[in-house]
N, CA, C and O atoms as a MOPAC input file, in Angstrom:
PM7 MOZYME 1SCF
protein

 N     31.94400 1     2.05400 1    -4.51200 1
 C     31.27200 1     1.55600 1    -3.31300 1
 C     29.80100 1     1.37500 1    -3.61700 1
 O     29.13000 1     2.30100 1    -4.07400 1
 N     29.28900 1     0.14300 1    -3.35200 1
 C     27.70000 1    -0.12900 1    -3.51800 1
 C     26.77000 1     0.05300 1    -2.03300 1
 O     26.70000 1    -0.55700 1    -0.96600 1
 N     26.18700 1     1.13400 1    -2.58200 1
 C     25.41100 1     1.10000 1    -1.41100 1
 C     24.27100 1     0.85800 1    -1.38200 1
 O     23.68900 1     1.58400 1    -0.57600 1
 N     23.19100 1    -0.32100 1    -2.24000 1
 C     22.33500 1    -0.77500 1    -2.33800 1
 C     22.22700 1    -1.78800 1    -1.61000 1
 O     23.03300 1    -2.71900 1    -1.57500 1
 N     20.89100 1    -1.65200 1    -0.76200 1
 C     20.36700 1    -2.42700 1     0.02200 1
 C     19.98000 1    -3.41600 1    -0.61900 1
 O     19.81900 1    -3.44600 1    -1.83900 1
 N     19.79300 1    -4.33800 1     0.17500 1
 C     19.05200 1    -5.39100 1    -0.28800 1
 C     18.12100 1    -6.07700 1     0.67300 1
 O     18.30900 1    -6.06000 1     1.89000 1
 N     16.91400 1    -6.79700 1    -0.02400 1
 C     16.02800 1    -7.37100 1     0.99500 1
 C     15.97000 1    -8.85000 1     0.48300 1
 O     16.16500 1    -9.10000 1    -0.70600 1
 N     15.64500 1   -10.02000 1     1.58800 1
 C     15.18600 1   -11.00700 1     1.17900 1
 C     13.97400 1   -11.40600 1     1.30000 1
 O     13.85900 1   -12.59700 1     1.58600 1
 N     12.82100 1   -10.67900 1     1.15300 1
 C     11.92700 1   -10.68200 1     1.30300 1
 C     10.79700 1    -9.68400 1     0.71300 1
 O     11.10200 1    -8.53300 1     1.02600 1
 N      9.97700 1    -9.71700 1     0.20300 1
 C      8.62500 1    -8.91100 1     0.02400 1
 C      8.56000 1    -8.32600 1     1.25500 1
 O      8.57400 1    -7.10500 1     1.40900 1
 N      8.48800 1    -9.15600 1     2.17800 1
 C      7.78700 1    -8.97400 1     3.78900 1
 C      8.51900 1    -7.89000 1     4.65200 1
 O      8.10100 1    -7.22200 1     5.59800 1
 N      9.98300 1    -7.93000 1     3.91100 1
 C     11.28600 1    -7.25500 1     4.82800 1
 C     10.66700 1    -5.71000 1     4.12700 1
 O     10.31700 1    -4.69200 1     4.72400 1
 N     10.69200 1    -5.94400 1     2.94500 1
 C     10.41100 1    -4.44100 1     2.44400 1
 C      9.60500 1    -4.05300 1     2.54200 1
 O      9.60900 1    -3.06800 1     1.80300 1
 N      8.55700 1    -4.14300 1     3.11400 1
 C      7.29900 1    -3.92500 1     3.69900 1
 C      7.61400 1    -3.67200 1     4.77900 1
 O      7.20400 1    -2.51900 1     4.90600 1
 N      7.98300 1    -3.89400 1     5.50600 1
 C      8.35800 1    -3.29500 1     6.99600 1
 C      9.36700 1    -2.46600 1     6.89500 1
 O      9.52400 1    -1.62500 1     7.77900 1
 N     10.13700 1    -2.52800 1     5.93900 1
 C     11.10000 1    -1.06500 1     6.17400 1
 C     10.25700 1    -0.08800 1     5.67600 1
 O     10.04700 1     0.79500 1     6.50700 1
 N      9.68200 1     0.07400 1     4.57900 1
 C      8.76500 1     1.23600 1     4.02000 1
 C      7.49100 1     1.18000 1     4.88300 1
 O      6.69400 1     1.95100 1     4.34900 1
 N      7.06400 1     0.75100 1     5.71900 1
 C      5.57800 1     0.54700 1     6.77600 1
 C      5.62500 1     2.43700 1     7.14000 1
 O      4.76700 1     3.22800 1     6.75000 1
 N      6.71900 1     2.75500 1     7.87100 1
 C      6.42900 1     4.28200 1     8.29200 1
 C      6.06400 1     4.94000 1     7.79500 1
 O      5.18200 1     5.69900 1     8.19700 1
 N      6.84600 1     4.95900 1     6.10100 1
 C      6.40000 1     6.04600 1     5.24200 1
 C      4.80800 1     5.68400 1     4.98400 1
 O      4.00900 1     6.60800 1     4.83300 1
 N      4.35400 1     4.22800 1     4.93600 1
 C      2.75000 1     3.94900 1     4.79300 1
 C      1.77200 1     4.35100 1     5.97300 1
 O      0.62500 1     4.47500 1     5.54300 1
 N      1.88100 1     4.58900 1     7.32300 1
 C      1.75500 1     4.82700 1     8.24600 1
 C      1.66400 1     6.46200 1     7.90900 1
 O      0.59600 1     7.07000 1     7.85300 1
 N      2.58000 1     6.87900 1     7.76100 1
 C      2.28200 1     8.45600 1     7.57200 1
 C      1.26000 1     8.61600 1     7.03900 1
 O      0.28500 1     8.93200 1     7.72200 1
 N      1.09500 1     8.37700 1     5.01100 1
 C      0.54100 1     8.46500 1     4.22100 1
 C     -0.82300 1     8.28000 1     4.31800 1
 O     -1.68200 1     9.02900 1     3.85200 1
 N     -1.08600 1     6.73300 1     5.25700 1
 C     -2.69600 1     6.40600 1     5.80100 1
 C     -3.00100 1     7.95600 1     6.69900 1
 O     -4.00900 1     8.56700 1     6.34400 1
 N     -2.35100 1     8.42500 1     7.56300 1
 C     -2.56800 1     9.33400 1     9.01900 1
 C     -3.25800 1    10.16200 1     7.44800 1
 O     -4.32200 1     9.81500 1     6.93500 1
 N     -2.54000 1    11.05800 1     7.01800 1
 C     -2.87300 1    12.56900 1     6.26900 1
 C     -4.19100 1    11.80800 1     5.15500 1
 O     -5.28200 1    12.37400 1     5.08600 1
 N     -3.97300 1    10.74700 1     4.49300 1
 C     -5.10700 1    10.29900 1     4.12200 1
 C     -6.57400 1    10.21100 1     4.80900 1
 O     -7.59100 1    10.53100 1     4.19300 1
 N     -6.57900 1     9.77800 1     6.05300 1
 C     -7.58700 1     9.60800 1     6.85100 1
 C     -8.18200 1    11.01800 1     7.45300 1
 O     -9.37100 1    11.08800 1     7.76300 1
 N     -7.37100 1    12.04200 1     7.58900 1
 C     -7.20800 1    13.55400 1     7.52100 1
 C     -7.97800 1    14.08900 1     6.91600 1
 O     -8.46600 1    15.18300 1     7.19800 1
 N     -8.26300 1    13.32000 1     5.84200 1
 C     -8.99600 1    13.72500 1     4.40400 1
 C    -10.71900 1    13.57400 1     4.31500 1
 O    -11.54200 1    14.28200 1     3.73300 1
 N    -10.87900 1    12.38500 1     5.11900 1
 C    -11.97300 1    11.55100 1     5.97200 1
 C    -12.42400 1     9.92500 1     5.02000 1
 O    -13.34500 1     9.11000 1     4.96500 1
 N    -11.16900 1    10.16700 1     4.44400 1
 C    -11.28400 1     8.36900 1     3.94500 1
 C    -10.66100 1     7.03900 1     5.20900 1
 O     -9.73700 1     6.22700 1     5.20100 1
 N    -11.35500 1     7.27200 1     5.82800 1
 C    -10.80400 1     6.00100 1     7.09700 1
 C    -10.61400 1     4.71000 1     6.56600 1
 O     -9.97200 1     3.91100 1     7.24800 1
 N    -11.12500 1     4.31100 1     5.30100 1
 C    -11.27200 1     2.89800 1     5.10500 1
 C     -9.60700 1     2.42500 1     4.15200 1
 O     -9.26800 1     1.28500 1     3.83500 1
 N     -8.75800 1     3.86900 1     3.86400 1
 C     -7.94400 1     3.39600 1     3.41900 1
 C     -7.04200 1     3.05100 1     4.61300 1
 O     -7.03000 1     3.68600 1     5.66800 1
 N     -6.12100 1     1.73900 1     4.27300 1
 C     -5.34300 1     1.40900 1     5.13300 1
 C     -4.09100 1     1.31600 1     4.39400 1
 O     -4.14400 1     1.42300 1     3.16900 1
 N     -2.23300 1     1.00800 1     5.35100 1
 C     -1.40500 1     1.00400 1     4.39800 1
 C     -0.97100 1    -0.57700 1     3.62600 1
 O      0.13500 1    -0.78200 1     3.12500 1
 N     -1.72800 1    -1.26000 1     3.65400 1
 C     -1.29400 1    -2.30300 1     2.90800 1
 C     -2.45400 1    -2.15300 1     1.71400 1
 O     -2.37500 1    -3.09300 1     0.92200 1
 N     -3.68000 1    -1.04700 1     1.34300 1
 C     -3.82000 1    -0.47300 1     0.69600 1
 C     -2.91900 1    -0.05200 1    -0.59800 1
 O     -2.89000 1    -0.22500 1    -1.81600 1
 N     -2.02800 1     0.77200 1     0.69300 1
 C     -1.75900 1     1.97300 1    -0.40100 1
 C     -0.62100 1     1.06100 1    -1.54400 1
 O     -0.44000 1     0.98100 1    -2.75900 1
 N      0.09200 1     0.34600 1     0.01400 1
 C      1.36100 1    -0.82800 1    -0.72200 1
 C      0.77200 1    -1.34600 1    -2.02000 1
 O      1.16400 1    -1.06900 1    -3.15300 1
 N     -0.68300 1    -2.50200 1    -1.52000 1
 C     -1.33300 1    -3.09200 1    -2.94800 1
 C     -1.62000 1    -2.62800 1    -4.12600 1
 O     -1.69800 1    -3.34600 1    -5.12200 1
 N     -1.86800 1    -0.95400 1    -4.12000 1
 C     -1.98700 1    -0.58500 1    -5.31400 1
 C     -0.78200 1     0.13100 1    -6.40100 1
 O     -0.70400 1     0.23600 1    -7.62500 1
 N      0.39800 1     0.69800 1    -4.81700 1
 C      1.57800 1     0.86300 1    -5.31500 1
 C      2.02800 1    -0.40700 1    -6.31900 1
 O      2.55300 1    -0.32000 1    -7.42800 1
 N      1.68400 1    -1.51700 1    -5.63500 1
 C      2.39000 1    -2.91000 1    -6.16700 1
 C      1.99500 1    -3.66300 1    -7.75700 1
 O      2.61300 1    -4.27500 1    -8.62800 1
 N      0.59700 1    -3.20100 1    -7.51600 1
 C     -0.00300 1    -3.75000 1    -9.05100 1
 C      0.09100 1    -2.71500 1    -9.95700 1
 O      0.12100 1    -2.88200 1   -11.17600 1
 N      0.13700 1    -1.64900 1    -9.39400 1
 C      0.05200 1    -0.58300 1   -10.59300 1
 C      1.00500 1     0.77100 1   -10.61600 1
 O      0.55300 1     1.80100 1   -11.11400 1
 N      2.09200 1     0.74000 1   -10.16300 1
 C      3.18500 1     1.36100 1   -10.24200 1
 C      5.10600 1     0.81700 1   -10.28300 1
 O      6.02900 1     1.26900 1   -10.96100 1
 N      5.08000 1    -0.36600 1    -9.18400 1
 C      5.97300 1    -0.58100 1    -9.25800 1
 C      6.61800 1    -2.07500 1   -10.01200 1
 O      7.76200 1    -2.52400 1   -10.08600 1
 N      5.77500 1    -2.38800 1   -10.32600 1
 C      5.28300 1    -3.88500 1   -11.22200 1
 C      6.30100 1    -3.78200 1   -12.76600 1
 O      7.09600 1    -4.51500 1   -13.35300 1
 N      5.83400 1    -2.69400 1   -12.91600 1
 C      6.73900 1    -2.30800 1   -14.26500 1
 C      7.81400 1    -0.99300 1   -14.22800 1
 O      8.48200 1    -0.28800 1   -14.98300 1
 N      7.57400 1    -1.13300 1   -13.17400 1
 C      9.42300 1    -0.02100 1   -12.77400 1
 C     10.12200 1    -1.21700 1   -12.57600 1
 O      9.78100 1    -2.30700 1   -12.11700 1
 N     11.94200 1    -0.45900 1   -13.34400 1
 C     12.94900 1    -0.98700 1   -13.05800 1
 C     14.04500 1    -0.48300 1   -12.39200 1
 O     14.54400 1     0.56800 1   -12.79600 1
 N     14.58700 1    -1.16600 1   -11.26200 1
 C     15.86400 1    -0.31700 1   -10.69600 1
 C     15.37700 1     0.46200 1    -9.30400 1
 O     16.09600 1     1.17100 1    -8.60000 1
 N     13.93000 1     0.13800 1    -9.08400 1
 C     13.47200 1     1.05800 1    -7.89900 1
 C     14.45500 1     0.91300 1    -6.96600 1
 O     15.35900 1     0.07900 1    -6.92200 1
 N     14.13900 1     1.98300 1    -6.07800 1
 C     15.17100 1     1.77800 1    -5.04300 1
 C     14.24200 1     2.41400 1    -3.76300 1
 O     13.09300 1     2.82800 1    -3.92200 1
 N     14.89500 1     2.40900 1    -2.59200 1
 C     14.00400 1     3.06100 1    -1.31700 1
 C     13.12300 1     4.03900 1    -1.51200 1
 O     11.91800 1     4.19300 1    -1.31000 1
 N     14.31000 1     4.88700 1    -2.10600 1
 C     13.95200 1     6.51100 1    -1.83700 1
 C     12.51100 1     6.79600 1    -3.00400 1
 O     11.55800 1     7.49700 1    -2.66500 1
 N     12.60800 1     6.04200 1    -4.52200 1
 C     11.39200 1     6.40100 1    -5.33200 1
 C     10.81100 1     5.35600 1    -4.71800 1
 O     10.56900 1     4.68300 1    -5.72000 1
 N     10.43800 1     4.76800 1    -3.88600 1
 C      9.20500 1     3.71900 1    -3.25300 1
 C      8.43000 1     4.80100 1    -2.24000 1
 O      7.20800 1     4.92500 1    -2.32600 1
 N      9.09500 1     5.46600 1    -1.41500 1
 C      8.46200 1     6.14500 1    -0.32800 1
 C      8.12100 1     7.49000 1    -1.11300 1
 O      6.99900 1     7.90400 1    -0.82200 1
 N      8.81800 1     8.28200 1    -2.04500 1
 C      8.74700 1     9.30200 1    -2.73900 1
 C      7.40200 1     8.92100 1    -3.78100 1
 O      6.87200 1     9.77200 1    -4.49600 1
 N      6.91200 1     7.29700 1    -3.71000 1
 C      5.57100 1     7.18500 1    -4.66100 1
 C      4.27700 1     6.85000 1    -3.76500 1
 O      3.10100 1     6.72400 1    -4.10600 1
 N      4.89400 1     6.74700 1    -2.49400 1
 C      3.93400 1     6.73300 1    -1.42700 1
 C      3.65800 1     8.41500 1    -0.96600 1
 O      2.57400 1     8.98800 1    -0.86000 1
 N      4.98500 1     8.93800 1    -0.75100 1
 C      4.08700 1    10.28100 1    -0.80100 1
 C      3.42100 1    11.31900 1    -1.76900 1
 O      3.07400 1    12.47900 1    -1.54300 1
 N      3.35500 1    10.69500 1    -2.71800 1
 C      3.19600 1    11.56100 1    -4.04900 1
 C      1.95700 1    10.67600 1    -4.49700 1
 O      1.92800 1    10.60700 1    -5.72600 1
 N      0.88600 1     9.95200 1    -3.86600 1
 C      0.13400 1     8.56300 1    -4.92600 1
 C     -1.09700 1     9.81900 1    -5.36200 1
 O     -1.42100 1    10.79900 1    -4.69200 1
 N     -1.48500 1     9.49200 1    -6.37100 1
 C     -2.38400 1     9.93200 1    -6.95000 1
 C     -4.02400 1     9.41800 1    -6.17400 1
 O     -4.72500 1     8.48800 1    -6.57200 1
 N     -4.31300 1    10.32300 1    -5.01200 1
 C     -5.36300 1     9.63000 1    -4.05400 1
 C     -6.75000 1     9.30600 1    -4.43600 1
 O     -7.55200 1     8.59700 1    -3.82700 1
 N     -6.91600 1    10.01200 1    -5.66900 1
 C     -8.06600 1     9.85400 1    -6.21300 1
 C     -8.41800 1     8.33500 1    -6.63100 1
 O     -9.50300 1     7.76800 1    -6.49700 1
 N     -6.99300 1     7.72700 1    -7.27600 1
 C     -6.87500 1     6.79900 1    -7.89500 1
 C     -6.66000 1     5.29200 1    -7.08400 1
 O     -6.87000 1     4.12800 1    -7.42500 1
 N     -6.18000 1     5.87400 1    -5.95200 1
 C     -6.16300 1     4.83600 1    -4.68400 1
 C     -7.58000 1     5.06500 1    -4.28200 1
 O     -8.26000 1     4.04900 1    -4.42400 1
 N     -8.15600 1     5.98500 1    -3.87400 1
 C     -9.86000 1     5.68900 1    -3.47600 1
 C    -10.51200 1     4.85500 1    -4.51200 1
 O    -11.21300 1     3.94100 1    -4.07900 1
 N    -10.42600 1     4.97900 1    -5.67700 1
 C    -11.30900 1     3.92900 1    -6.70000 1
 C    -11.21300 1     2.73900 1    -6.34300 1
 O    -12.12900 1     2.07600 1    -5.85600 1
 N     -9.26100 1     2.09600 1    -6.71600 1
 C     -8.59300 1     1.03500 1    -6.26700 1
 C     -9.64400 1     0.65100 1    -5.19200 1
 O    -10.74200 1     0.14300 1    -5.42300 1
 N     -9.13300 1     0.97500 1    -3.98400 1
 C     -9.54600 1     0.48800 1    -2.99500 1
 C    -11.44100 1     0.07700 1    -2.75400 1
 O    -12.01700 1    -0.90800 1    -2.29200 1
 N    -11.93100 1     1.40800 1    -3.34100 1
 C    -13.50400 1     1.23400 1    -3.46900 1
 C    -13.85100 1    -0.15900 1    -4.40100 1
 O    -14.51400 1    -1.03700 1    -3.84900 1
 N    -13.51800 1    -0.31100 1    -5.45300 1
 C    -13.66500 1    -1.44800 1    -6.09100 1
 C    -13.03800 1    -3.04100 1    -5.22400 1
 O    -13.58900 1    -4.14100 1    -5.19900 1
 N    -11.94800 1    -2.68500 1    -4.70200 1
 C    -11.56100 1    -4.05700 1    -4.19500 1
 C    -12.41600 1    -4.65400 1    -2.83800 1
 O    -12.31100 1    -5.82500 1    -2.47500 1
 N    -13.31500 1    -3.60200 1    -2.12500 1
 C    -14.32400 1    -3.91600 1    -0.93000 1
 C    -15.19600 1    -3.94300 1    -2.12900 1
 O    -15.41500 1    -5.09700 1    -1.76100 1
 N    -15.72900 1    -3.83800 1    -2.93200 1
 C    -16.91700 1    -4.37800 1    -3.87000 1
 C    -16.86500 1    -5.69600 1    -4.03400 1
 O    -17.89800 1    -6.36400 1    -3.97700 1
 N    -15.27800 1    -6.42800 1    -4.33100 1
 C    -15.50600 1    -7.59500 1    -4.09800 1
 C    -15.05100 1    -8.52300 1    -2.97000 1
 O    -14.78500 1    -9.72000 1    -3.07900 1
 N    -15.00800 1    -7.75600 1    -1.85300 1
 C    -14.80700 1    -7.92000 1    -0.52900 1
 C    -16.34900 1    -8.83100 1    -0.02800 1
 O    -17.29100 1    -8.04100 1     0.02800 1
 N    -16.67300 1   -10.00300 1     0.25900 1
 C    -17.88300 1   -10.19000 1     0.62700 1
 C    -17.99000 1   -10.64600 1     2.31900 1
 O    -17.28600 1   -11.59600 1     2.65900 1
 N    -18.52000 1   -10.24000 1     2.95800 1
 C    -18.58000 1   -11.01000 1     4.59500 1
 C    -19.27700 1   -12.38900 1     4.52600 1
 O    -20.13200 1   -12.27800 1     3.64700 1
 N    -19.30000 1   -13.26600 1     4.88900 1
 C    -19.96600 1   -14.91500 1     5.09800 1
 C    -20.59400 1   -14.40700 1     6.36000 1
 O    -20.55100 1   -13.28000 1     6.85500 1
 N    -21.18200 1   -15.48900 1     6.76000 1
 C    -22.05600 1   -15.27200 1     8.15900 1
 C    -21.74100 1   -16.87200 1     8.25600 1
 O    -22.09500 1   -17.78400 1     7.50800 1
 N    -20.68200 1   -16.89100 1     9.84500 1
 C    -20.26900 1   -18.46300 1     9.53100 1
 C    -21.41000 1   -19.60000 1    10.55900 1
 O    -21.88600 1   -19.52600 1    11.69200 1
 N    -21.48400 1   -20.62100 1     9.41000 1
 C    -22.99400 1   -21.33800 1     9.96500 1
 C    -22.52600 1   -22.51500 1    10.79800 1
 O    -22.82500 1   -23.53700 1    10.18200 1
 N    -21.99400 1   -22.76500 1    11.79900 1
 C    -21.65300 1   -24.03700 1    12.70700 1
 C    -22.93900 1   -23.70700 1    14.05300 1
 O    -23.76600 1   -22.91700 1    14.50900 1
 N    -22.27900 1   -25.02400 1    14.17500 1
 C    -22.87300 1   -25.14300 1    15.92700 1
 C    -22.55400 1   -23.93200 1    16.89600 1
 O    -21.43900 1   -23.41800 1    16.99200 1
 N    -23.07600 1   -23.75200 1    17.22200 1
 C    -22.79300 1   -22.55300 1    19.03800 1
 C    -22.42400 1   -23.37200 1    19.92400 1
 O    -22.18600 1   -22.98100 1    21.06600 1

């Protein structure tokens, strides 16, 4: 019997794992890093953990959301608002 899920979507699996990211932001922010958010934690899960895993499945996706190495997500994230820039948009009023 196969009991592997399946998604058709990036987007689908992102919303099934959102809670466990939702948690992870709450106890993160706990910490007093407010600026992390969970499509954060997803983006760095994504480029730099699960990119070169094979065979993932639910349970090690949320089991790497609760286990992320936070130090390493604060850098992540600190560097990616470095090249985060605001515009100041110039039209008519």
């Amino acid at each position: 019997m196969n009991n592997e899920i399946k998604f058709k979507s990036l987007q689908e699996l992102y919303e099934r794992i959102l809670p466990a990211l939702k948690s992870k932001t709450r106890e993160i922010h706990k910490k007093g890093m407010d600026y992390i958010h969970e499509e954060d934690i997803w983006n760095y899960l994504k480029t730099y953990k699960w990119t070169s895993s094979r065979s993932l499945d639910l349970g090690d996706m949320v089991n790497d959301i609760f286990n992320i190495e936070e130090r390493e997500l604060d850098s992540f994230v600190k560097n990616e608002l470095k090249n985060y820039r605001r515009n100041v948009k110039q039209g008519e009023i």
